[in-house]
C-alpha positions, 0 to 999 in steps of 0.5 A: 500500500502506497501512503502519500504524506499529507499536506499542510500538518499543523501538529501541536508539539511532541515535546510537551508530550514527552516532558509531561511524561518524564515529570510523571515519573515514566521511563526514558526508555519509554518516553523514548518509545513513545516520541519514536511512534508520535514522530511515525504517526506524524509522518503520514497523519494529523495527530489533531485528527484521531479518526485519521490516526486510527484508520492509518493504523488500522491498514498498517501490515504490522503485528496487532502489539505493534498496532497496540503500542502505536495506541498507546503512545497516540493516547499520551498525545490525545491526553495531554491536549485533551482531545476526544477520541473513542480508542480501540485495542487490537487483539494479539494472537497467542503464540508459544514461545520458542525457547533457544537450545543450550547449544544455541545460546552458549554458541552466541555468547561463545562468538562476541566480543569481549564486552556482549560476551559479559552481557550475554552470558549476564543475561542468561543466568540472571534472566535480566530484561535488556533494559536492566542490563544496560541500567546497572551500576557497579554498586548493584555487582556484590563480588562478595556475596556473588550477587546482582540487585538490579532495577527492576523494569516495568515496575515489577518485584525488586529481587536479587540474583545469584551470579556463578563463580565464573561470571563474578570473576569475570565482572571483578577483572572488567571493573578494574580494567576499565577502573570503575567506581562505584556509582559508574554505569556497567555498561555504555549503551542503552538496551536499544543499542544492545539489542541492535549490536545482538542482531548484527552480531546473531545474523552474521554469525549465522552466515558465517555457520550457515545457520539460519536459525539462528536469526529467529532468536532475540535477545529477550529470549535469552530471558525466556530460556532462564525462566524454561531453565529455572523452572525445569529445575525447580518445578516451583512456579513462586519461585520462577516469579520472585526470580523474574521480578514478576508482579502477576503470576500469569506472567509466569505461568507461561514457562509451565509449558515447556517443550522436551529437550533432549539435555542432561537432568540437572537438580535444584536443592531446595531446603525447608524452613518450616514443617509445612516445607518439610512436608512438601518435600517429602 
């Protein structure tokens, strides 16, 4: 479908938006999120005209989420200038999630560069989100304890997370190489940067193997795969919940359908604290 710009725009500033939703309190990776998709919708509609914004997004050939969160950031515009539209909500169809295989992920992290190779390798034992990658400080790595407090995103749980000797050996040698204080970031980049440099590095290492399966993996799936892990291990859904940072176990629950994989059984040891627990196990 060929889609003309319109002529003659008269759009009130994105900007407002934006600065409204900061001193809100909301994300600058959402504000960020949210100024992308106006600056879209402003290229082929007038946002002062929301039966066009919505008939624009209607014909868009993009994924009924996507055409959700164009809404979504439409809504922050609608609201701050206080005009009147009927919204609607497109639904998202389900779909299972497609777990990496060990060897899958172990061959991405084993093929980066020194840098993703920490970032991934962080991202598949804790099952950080991107975003909570790319916001971590020194301060938040316990060498000691051999532990990760992150900031937890989408307002979710705060947890802490155990890191494997391995890893906080390896955080212990990149803070001081790089001769980092406390209150400095991790990482440089965003989580947008980090998946961008994922997906150049995935696809061509997947023509460099000839593996075009690789390029179905994303990033956030390094995420689902600790979750599918975790609870393989485990088989205790609270558990996968407090780990993930999840606020709603159905968003947990999800990782209760796992696929067989032909992998060596591996064993979590759990102990009990009270009689109850200690019924449990037995």
């Amino acid at each position: 479908m060929h889609i003309t710009h319109p002529k003659n725009i008269t759009t009130r500033p994105i900007i407002n938006v934006l600065t409204r939703m900061k001193s809100n309190g909301l994300a600058d990776s959402t504000i960020k999120y949210v100024g992308k998709m106006l600056n879209r919708l402003q290229q082929y509609s007038d946002l002062d005209k929301s039966e066009q914004i919505k008939q624009y997004i209607a014909n868009l050939h993009i994924s009924n989420g996507y055409k959700n969160q164009l809404l979504f950031a439409y809504s922050q515009y609608t609201e701050y200038y206080k005009i009147k539209w009927q919204t609607t909500k497109y639904h998202r169809k389900a779909k299972m999630i497609r777990i990496p295989t060990t060897e899958q992920i172990n061959m991405l992290i084993a093929n980066s560069g020194r840098i993703m190779i920490v970032k991934l390798t962080l991202s598949k034992e804790t099952g950080l989100r991107p975003i909570e990658v790319c916001n971590l400080k020194v301060k938040d790595i316990d060498l000691q304890q051999k532990t990760v407090y992150p900031t937890t995103a989408k307002h979710g749980a705060p947890r802490v997370l155990k890191l494997s000797n391995s890893l906080t050996e390896i955080f212990k040698a990149y803070i001081i190489r790089n001769n980092l204080n406390p209150t400095d970031e991790l990482f440089k980049g965003n989580s947008e940067m980090y998946g961008q440099h994922f997906r150049i590095h995935r696809n061509q290492l997947a023509k460099k193997l000839q593996k075009p399966e690789l390029r179905t993996i994303r990033l956030y799936d390094f995420r689902h795969y600790y979750a599918t892990r975790l609870y393989a291990k485990t088989k205790d859904i609270l558990y996968v919940m407090q780990q993930m940072g999840h606020k709603n176990i159905m968003n947990t629950l999800k990782y209760t359908q796992l696929l067989k994989v032909n992998e060596e059984e591996e064993y979590t040891c759990k102990v009990a604290t009270n009689i109850k627990e200690i019924q449990d196990l037995i």
